[in-house]
PDB file of N, CA, C and O in Angstrom:
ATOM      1  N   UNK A   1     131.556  92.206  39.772  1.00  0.00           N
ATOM      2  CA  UNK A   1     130.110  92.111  39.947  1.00  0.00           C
ATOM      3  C   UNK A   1     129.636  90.663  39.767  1.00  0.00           C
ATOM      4  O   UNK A   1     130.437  89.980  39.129  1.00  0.00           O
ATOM      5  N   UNK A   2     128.834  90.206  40.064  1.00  0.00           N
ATOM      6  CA  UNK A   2     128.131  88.826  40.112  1.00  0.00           C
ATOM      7  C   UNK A   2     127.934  88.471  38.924  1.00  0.00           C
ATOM      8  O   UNK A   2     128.136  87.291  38.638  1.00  0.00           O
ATOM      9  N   UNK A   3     127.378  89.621  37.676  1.00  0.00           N
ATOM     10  CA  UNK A   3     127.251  89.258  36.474  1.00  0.00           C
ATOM     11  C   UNK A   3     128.851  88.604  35.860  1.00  0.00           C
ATOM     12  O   UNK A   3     129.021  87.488  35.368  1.00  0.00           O
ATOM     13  N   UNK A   4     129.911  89.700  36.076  1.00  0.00           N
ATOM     14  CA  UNK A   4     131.217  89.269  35.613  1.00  0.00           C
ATOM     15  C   UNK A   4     131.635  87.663  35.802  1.00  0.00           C
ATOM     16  O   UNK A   4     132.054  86.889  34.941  1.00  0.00           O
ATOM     17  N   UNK A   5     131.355  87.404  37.344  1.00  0.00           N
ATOM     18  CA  UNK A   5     131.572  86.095  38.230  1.00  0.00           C
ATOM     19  C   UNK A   5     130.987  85.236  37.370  1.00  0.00           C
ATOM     20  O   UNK A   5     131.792  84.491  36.809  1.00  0.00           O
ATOM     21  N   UNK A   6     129.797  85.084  37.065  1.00  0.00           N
ATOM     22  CA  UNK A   6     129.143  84.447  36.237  1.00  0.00           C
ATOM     23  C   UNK A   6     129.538  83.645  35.050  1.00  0.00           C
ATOM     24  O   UNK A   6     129.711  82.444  34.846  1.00  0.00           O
ATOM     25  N   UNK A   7     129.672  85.406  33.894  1.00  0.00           N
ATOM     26  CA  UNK A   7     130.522  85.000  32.684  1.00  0.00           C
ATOM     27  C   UNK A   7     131.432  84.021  33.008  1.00  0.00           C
ATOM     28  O   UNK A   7     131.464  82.902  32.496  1.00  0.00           O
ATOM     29  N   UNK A   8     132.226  84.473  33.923  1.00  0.00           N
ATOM     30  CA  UNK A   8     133.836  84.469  33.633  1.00  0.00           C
ATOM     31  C   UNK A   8     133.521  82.747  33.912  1.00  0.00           C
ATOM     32  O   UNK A   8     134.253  81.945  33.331  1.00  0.00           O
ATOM     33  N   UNK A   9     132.536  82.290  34.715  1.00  0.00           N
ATOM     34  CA  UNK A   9     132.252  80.212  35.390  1.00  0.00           C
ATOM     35  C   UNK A   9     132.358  79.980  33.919  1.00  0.00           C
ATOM     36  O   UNK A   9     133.352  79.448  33.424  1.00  0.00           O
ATOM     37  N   UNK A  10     131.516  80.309  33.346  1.00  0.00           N
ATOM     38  CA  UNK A  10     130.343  80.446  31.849  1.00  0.00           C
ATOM     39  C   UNK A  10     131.659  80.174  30.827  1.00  0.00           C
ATOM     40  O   UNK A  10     131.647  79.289  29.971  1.00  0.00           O
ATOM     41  N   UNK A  11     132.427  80.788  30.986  1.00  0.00           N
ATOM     42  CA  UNK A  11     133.343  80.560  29.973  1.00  0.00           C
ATOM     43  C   UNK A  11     134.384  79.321  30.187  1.00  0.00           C
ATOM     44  O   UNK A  11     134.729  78.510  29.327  1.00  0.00           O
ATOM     45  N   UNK A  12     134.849  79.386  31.724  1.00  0.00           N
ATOM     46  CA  UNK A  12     135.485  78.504  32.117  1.00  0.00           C
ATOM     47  C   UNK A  12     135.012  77.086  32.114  1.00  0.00           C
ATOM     48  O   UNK A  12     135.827  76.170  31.997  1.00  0.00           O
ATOM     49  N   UNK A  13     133.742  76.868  32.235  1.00  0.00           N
ATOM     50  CA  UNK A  13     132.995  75.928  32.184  1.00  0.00           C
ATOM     51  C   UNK A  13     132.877  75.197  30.698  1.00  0.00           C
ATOM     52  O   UNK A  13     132.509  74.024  30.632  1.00  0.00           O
ATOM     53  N   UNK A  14     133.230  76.003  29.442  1.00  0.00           N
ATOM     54  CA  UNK A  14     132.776  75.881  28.383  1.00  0.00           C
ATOM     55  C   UNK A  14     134.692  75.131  27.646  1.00  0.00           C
ATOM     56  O   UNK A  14     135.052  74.153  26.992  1.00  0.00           O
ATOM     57  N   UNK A  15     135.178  76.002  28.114  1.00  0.00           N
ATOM     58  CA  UNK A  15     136.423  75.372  27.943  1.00  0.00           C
ATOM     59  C   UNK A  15     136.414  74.282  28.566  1.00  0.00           C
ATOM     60  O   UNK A  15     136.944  73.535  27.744  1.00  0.00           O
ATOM     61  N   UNK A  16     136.031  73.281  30.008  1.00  0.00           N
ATOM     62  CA  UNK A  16     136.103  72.409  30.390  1.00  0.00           C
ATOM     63  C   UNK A  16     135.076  71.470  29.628  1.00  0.00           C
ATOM     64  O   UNK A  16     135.313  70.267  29.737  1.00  0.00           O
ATOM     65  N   UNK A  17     134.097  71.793  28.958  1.00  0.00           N
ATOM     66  CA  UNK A  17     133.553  70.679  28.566  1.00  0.00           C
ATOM     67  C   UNK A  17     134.231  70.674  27.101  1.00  0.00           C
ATOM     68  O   UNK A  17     133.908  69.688  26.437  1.00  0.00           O
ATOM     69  N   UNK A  18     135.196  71.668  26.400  1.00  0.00           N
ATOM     70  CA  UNK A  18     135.420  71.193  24.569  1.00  0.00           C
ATOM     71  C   UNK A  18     136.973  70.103  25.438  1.00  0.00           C
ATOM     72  O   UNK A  18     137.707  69.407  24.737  1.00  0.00           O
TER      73      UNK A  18
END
């Protein structure tokens, strides 16, 4: 679902910025 898609940037994104 789009929400999942989301998270899943959301998290990936969060690991790329630590």
């Amino acid at each position: 679902m789009l929400l999942d898609y989301l998270q899943s940037t959301r998290a990936l994104g969060s690991m790329a910025l630590t």
